[in-house]
C-alpha positions in Angstrom: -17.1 -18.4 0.9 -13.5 -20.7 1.6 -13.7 -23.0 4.4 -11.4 -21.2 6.6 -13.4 -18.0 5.9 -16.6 -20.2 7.4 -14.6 -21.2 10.3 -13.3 -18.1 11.5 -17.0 -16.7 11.0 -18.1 -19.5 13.4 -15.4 -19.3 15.6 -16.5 -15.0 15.8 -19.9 -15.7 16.3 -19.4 -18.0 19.5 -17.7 -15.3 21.2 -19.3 -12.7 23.6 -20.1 -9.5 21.6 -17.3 -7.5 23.2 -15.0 -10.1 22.0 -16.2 -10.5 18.9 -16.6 -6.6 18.4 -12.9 -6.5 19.3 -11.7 -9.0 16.9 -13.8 -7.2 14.0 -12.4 -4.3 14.4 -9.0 -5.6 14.2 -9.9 -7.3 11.0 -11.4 -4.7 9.7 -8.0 -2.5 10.1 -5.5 -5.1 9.1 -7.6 -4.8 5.7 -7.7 -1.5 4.9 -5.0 0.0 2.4 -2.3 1.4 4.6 -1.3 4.2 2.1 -4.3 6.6 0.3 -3.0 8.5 -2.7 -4.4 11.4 -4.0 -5.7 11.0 -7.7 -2.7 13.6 -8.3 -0.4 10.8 -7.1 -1.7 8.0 -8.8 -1.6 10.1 -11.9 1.8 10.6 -11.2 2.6 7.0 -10.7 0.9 5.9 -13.9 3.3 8.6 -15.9 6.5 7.3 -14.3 5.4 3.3 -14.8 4.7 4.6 -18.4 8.3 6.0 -18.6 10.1 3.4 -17.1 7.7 0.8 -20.0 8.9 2.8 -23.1 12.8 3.4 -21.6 12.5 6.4 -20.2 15.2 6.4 -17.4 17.9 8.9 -16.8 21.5 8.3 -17.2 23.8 8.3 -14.4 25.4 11.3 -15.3 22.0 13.2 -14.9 21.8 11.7 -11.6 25.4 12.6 -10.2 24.0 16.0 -11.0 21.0 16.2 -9.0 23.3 14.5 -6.2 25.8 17.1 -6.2 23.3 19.9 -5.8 22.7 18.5 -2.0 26.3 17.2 -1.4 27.9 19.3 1.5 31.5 20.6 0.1 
């Protein structure tokens, strides 16, 4: 364990337990992953990295056409 991790499990464990419970808990949700994907979605994103590795992009021309399906006239 670092040094700063030691002190700030000191510095947790002279607190009162309300305190301490309080603090954990804030740790513990400034550490978990604030976006879950799906296994679908991470498939999904592994394809398009792959794409965008071997070239795979599409031309602007291809994208003025998808933008002009949803452009008001």
């Amino acid at each position: 364990m670092s040094s700063i991790v030691e002190q700030a499990v000191s510095a947790l464990q002279k607190l009162p337990a309300d305190r301490r419970d309080e603090l954990s808990q804030i740790i513990v949700e400034a550490t978990k992953p604030s976006i879950r994907y799906s296994t679908e979605q991470l498939s999904g994103i592994d394809a398009a990295i792959a794409e965008a590795d071997a070239g795979e992009f599409v031309s602007s021309k291809e994208i003025a056409a998808v933008f002009s399906r949803f452009r008001k006239v």
